[in-house]
C-alpha positions as CSV (number, residue, x, y, z in Angstrom):
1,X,-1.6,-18.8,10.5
2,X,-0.7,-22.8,11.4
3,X,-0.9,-24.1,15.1
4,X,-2.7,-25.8,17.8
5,X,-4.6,-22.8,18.8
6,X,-8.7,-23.9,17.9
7,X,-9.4,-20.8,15.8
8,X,-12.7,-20.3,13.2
9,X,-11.7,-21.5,9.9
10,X,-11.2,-18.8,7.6
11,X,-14.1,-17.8,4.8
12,X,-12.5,-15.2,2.6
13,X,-15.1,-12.7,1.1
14,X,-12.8,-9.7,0.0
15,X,-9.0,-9.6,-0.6
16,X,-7.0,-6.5,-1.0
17,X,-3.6,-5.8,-1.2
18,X,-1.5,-2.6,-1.5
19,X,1.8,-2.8,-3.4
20,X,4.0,0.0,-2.4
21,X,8.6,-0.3,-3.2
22,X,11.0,1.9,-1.1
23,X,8.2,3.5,0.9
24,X,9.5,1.6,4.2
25,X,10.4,3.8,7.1
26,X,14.0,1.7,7.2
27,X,15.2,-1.5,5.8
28,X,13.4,-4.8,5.7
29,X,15.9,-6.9,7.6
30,X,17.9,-9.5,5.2
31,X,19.0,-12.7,5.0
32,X,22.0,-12.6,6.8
33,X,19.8,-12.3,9.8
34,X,19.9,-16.3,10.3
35,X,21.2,-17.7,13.0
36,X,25.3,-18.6,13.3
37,X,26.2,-21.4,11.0
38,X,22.7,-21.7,9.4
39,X,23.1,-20.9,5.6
40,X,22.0,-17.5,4.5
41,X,18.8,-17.8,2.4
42,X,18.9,-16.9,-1.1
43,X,18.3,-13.8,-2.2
44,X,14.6,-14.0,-3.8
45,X,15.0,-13.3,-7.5
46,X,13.1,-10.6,-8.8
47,X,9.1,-10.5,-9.7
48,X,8.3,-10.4,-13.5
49,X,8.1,-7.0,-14.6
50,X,6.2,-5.5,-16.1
51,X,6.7,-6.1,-19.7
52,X,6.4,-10.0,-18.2
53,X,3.5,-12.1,-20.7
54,X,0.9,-12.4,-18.0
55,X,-0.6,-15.8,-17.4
56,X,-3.6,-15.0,-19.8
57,X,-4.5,-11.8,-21.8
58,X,-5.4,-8.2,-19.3
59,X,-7.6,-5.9,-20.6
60,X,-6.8,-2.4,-20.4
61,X,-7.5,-0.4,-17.0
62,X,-10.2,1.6,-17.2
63,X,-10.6,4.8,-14.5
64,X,-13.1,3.8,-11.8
65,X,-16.5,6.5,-11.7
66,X,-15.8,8.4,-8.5
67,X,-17.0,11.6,-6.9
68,X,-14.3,14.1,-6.7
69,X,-12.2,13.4,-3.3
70,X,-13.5,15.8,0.0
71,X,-10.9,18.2,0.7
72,X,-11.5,18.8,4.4
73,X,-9.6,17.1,6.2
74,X,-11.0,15.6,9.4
75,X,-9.9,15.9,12.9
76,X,-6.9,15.5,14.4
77,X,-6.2,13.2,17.1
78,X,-6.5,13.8,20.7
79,X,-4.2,13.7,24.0
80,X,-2.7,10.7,24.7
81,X,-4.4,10.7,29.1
82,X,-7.4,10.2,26.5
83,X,-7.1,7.1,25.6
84,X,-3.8,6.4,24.5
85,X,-0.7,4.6,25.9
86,X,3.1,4.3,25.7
87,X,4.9,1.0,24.7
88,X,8.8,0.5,25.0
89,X,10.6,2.7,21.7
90,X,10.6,-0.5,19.2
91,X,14.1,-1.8,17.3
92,X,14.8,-0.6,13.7
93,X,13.5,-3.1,11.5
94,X,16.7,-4.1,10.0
95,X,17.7,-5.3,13.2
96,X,16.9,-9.1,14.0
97,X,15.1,-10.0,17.1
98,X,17.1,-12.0,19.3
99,X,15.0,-12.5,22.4
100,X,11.3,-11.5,23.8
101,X,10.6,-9.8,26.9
102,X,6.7,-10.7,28.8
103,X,4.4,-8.5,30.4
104,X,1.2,-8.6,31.4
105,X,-1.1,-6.2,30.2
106,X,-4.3,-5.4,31.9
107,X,-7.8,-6.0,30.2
108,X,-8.3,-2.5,30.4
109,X,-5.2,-1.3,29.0
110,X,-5.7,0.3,25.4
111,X,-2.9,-1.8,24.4
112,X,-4.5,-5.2,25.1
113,X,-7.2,-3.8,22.4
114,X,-5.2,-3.4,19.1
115,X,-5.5,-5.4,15.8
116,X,-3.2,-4.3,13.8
117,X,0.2,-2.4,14.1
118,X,1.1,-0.5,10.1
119,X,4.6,1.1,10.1
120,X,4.8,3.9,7.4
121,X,7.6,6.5,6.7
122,X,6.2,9.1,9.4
123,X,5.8,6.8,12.6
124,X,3.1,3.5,13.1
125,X,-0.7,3.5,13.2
126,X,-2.8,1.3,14.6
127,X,-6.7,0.2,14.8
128,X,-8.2,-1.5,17.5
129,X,-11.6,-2.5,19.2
130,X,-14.9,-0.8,18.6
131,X,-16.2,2.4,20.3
132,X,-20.0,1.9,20.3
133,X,-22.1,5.3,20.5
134,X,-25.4,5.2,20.0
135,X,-25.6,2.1,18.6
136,X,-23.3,3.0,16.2
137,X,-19.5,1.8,16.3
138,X,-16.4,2.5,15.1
139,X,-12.8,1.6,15.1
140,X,-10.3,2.9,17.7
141,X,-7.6,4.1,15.9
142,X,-3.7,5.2,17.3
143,X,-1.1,6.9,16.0
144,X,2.6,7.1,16.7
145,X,5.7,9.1,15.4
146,X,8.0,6.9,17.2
147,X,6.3,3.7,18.2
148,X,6.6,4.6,21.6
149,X,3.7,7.4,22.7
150,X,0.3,6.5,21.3
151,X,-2.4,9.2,20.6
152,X,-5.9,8.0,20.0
153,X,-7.6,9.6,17.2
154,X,-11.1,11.3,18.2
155,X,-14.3,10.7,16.2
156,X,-14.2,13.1,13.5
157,X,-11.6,11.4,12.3
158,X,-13.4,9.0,10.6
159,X,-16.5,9.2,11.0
160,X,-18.9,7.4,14.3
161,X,-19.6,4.4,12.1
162,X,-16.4,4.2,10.1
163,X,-14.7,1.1,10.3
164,X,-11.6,0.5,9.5
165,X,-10.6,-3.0,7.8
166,X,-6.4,-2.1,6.2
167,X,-4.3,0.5,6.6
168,X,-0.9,0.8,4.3
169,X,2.0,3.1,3.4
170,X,2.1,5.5,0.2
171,X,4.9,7.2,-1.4
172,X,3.7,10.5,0.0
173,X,1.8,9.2,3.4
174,X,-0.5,6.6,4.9
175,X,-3.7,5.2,3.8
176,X,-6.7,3.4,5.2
177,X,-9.4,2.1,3.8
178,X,-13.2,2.0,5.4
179,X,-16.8,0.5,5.4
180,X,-19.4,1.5,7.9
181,X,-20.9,-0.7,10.5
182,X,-24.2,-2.1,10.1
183,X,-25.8,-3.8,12.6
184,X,-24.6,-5.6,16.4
185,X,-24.8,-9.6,15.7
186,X,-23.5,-10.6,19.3
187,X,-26.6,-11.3,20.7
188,X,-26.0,-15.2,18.3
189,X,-22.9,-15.8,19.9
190,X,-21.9,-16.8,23.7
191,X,-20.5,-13.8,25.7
192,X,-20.4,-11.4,22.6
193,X,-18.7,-8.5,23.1
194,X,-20.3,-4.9,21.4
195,X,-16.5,-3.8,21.2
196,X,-15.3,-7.3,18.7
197,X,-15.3,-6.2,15.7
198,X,-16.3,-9.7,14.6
199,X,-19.5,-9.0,15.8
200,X,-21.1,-6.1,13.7
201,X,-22.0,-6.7,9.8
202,X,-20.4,-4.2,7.6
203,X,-21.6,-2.2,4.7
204,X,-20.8,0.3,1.7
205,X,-19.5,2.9,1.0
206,X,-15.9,1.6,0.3
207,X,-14.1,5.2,1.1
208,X,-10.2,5.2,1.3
209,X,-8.7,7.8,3.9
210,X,-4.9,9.3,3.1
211,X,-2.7,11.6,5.7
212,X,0.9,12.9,5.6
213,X,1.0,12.3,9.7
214,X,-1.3,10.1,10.6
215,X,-3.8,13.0,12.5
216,X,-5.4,14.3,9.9
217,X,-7.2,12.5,7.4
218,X,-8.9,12.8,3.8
219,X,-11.5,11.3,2.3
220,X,-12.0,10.0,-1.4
221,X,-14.4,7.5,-2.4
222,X,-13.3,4.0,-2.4
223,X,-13.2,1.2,-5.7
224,X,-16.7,0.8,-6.8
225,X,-17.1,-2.8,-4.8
226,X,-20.2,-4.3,-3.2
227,X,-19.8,-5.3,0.3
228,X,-20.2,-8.6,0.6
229,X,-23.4,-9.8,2.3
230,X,-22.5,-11.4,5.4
231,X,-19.2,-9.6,6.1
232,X,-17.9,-8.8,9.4
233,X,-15.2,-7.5,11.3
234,X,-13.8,-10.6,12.2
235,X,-10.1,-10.7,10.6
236,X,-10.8,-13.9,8.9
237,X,-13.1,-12.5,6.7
238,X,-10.7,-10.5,5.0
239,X,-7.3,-11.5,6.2
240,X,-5.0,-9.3,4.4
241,X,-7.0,-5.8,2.9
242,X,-4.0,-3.6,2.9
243,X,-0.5,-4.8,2.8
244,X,2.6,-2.5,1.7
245,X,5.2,-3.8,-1.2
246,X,5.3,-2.6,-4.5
247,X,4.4,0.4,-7.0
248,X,0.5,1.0,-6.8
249,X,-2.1,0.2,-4.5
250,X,-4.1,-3.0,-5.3
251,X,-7.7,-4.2,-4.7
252,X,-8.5,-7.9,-5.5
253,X,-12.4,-8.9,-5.0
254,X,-14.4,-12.1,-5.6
255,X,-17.7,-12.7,-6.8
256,X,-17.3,-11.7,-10.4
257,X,-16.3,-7.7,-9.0
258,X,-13.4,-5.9,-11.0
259,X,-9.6,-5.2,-9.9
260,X,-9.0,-2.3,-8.2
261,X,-5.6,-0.5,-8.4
262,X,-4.5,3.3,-7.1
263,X,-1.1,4.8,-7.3
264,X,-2.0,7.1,-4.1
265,X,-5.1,6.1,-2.5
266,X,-7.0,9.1,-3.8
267,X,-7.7,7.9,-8.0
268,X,-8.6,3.9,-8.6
269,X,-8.4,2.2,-11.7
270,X,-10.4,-1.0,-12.6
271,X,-8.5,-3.9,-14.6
272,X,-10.1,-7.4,-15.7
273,X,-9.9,-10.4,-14.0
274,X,-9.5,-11.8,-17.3
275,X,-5.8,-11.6,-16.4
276,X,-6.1,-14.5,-13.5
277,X,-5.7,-17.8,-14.3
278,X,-9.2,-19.0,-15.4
279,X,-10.7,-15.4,-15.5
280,X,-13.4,-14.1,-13.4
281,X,-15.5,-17.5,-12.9
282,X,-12.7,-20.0,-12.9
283,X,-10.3,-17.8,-10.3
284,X,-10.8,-18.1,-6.2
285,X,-8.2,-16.6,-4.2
286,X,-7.7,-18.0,-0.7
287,X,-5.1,-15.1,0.4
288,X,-2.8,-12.3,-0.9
289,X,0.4,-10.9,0.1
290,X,2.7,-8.2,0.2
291,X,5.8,-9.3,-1.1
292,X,8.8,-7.4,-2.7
293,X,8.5,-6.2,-5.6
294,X,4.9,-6.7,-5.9
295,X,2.5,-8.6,-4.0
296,X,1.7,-12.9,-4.2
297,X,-1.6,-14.4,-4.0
298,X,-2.8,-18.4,-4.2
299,X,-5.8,-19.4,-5.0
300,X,-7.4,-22.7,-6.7
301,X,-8.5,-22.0,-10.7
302,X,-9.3,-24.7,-12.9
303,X,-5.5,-25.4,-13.7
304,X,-6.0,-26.8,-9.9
305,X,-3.6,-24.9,-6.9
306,X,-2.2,-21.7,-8.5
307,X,-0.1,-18.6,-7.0
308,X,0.0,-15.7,-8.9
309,X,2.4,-12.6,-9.1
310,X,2.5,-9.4,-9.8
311,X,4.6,-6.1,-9.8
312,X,2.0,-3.6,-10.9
313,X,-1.3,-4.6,-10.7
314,X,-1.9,-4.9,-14.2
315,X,0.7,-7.9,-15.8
316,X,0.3,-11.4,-13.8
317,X,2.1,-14.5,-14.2
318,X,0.9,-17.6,-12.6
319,X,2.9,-21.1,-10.8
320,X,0.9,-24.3,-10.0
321,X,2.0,-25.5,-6.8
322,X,3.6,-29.0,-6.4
323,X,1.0,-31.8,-6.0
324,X,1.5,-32.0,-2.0
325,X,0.7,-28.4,-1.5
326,X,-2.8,-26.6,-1.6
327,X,-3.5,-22.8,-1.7
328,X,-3.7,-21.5,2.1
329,X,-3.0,-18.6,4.2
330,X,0.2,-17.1,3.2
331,X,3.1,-15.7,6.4
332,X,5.8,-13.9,4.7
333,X,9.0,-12.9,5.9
334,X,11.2,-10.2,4.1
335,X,13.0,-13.3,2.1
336,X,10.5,-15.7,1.4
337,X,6.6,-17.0,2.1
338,X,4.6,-20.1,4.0
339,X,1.9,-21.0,2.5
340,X,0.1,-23.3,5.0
341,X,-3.4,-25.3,4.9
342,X,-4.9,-27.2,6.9
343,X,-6.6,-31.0,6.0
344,X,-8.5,-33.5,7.8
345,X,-12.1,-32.6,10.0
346,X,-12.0,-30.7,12.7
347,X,-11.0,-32.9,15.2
348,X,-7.8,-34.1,13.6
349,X,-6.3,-32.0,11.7
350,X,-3.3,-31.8,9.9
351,X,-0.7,-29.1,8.5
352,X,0.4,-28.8,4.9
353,X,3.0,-25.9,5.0
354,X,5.0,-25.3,1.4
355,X,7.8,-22.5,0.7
356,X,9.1,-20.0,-1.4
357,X,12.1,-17.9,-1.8
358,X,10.6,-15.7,-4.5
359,X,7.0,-16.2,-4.4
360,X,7.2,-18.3,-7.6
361,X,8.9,-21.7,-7.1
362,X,7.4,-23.7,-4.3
363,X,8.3,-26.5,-2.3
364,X,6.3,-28.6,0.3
365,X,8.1,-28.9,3.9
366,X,8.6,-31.9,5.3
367,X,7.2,-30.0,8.5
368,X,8.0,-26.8,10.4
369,X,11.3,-27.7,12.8
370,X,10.4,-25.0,15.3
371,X,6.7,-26.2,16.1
372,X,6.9,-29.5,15.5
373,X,3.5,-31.6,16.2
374,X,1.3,-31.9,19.9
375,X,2.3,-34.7,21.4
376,X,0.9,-36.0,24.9
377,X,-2.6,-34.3,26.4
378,X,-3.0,-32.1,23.5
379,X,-3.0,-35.4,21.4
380,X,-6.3,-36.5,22.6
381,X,-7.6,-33.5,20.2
382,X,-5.2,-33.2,17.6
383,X,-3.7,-37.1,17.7
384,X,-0.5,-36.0,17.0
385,X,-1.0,-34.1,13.4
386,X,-1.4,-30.6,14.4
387,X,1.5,-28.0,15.2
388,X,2.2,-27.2,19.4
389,X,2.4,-23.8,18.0
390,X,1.3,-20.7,15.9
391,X,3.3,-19.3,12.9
392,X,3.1,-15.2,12.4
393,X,5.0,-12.8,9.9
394,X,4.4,-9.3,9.5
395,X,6.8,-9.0,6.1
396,X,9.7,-7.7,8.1
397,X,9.9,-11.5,10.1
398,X,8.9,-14.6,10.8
399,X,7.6,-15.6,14.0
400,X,7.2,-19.2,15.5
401,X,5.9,-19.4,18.8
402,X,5.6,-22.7,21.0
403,X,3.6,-22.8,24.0
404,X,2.0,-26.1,24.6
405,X,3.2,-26.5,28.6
406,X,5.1,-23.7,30.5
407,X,7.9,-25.1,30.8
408,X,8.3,-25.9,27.5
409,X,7.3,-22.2,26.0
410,X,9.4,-21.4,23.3
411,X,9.9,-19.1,20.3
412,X,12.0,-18.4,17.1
413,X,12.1,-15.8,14.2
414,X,13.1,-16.3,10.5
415,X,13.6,-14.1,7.4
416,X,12.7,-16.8,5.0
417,X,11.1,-19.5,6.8
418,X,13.7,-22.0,6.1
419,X,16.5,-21.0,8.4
420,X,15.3,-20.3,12.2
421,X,16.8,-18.8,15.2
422,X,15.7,-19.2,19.2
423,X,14.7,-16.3,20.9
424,X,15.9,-15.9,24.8
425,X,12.5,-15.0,26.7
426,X,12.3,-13.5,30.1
427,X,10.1,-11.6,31.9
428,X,6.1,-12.8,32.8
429,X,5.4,-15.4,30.3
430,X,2.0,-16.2,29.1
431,X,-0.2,-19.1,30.5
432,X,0.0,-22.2,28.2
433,X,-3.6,-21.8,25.9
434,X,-2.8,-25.0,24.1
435,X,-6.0,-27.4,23.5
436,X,-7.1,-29.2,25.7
437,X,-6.8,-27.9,28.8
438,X,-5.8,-24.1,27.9
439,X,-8.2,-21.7,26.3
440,X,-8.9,-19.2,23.0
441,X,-6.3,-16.6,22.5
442,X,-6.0,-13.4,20.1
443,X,-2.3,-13.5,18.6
444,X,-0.5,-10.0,16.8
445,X,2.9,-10.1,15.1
446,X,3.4,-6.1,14.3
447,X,6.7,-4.3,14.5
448,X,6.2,-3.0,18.2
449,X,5.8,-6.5,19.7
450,X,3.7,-10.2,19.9
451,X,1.0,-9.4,21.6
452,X,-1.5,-12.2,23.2
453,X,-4.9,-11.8,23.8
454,X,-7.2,-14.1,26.3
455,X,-10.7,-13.7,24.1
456,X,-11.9,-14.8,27.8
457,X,-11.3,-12.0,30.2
458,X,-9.4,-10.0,28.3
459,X,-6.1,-10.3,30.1
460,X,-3.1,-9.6,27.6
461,X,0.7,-10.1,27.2
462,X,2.6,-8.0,25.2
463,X,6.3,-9.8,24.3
464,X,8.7,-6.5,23.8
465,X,11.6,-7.5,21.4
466,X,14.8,-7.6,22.1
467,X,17.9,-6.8,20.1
């Protein structure tokens, strides 16, 4: 994500990604969503396949050692007056968004407590804050057939220390994958909250979780990954686990640990990372992507800025990126990718973003029309060099969102990141949070809605799209 909003730099410790083709519960919306007289964006050319040479040599898979997968399933969810809530019936995802509709959303509405928002061929699930028992926590998870009534899963459906960190389509279902929570860190950081996720350490097992509809679940026993020491809940730790694209399920690690793949979340395989650029030393991944008909990750080796793709898990081939660009955090749209990295200290910092139409030629932007760069009081931080805005995606669109004064509040969504088009908004906008005079917000792109999130008091908005 690239804006103005102050946020904690990221410090990637584990990367997943699930690659998953046709499972979709519609349509990705296409090109031809752009806005009238913009050129359409290409149509992304296809991934290598798999009889693609990879970048370097990959070893055979070899099946990962697991215990034989429980076959109880767990319990189902409960009523939604316990806990759950009802959002406005969301558009199909084929449909572009041509305007966004503000609410407020009290801080004790369950809605103003989600993280994530994973639509899947039976309905949507979603995970959200920590329930904290005895000091123990877990996540709050929803579930939806529709997108529009919201049933909170009890306890047993997980676990009481289960948390869960990606959640992802299958062919046959849904999957989510967990760790359990360790220990409450709050008490090293002002006004900690025992409900952040950011604030409890995680630990093993690794267990992966499928269901047919989204109630009741089934545990297997995760890739055979350590858990990084020093993980945590916060997002930025491990900014993409689970993302849905391709064929199999895919789990990329650091530190020297093996690639993980699974065709149904149940049975893992383990590849070498002798097929990235480098191999296991020489390879760091800064984030990975779902992105048809496989996945994309970038990532610095010792051929210098590097993004990788694959369809399957198994063959990889590898692009160095032009000279201007650098490997960052990766928004995709259902035709095409931002990379975007940020340069410079702290205090003024400046926005690289580069493109790509099919994850594998890339070209630097000159900058990002919609956002622009802060100009006036929010110069005295940024100096001019850092967007007046954030930049979302959630694979079915773009979403750039400008909010550096009221008045001046504006938004736009994209299928490629190249052509744009303004969104109408109405109803109770959010307060401006831009630096220096605003203040920290949460931001969500999911396929219900934008959602905004005071890390303050908790006050939410939730922007309802329009069609």
């Amino acid at each position: 994500m690239a804006g103005g909003v102050r946020s904690i730099p990221i410090v990637l410790l584990v990367l997943l990604a699930l690659v998953l083709t046709g499972c979709a519960a519609a349509p990705m919306p296409q090109a031809s969503a752009t806005p009238s007289g913009a050129a359409s964006a290409p149509t992304p050319s296809p991934m290598p396949s798999e009889s693609a040479s990879p970048a370097s040599p990959s070893a055979a898979p070899t099946p990962i050692s697991t215990a034989a997968p429980s076959a109880t399933p767990r319990a189902p969810a409960s009523s939604p007056s316990t806990g759950g809530f009802v959002t406005p019936l969301p558009p199909d995802p084929s449909k572009a968004w041509t305007g966004i509709r503000w609410r407020k959303v009290p801080a004790k509405d369950p809605l103003a407590h989600v993280r994530s928002v994973t639509r899947w061929s039976g309905g949507l699930v979603a995970t959200g804050d920590l329930v904290v028992e005895d000091g123990k926590a877990r996540s709050k998870v929803w579930t939806s057939t529709d997108g529009r009534t919201w049933q909170l899963l009890s306890e047993g459906a997980f676990g009481p220390r289960a948390v869960v960190v990606g959640v992802a389509p299958t062919t046959d279902g849904v999957v989510a994958l967990t760790v359990q929570s360790d220990r409450f860190d709050g008490e090293t950081e002002e006004g900690g909250s025992s409900t952040d996720p950011a604030r409890w350490s995680l630990t093993g097992p690794w267990e992966t979780w499928t269901s047919t509809d989204g109630r009741l679940w089934i545990a297997h026993p995760g890739p055979d990954f350590t858990v990084p020491k020093g993980m945590s809940g916060r997002a930025d730790t491990h900014p993409t686990l689970l993302a849905g694209a391709g064929n199999d399920l895919v789990a990329l690690t650091l530190g020297g640990q093996p690639l993980a793949f699974s065709r149904d979340g149940a049975i893992w395989e383990a590849a070498s990372l002798d097929a990235f650029p480098g191999g296991p030393a020489g390879w760091s991944a800064v984030d990975i992507a779902a992105f048809p008909p496989g996945f994309v990750s970038a990532g610095s080796s010792p051929k210098g800025a590097v993004v990788i793709a694959s369809v399957n898990g198994r063959t990889w081939t590898s692009t160095t990126l032009p000279a201007a660009c650098e490997p960052g955090g990766l928004t995709v749209g259902p035709a095409g990718l931002i990379s975007s990295f940020d340069v410079g200290d702290p205090h003024t910092p400046k926005t690289i973003w580069c493109s790509s139409l099919d994850g594998r030629a890339w070209r630097r932007l000159p900058g990002l029309p919609p956002l622009g760069y802060a100009k006036g009081a929010s110069a005295q931080e940024c100096r001019g060099t850092c967007p007046n805005g954030i930049l979302l995606g959630d694979g079915e669109r773009m979403l750039a969102y400008r909010n550096h004064r009221q008045a001046k509040q504006a938004g736009w969504t994209s299928v490629d990141g190249r052509s744009w088009r303004r969104l109408a908004l109405s109803g109770r906008r959010p307060k401006a949070w831009a630096a220096p005079d605003g203040y920290e917000v949460r931001t969500l792109m999911t396929p219900i809605g934008f959602l905004i999130v005071n890390t303050d008091t908790g006050a939410a908005w939730f922007g309802v799209p329009q069609t």
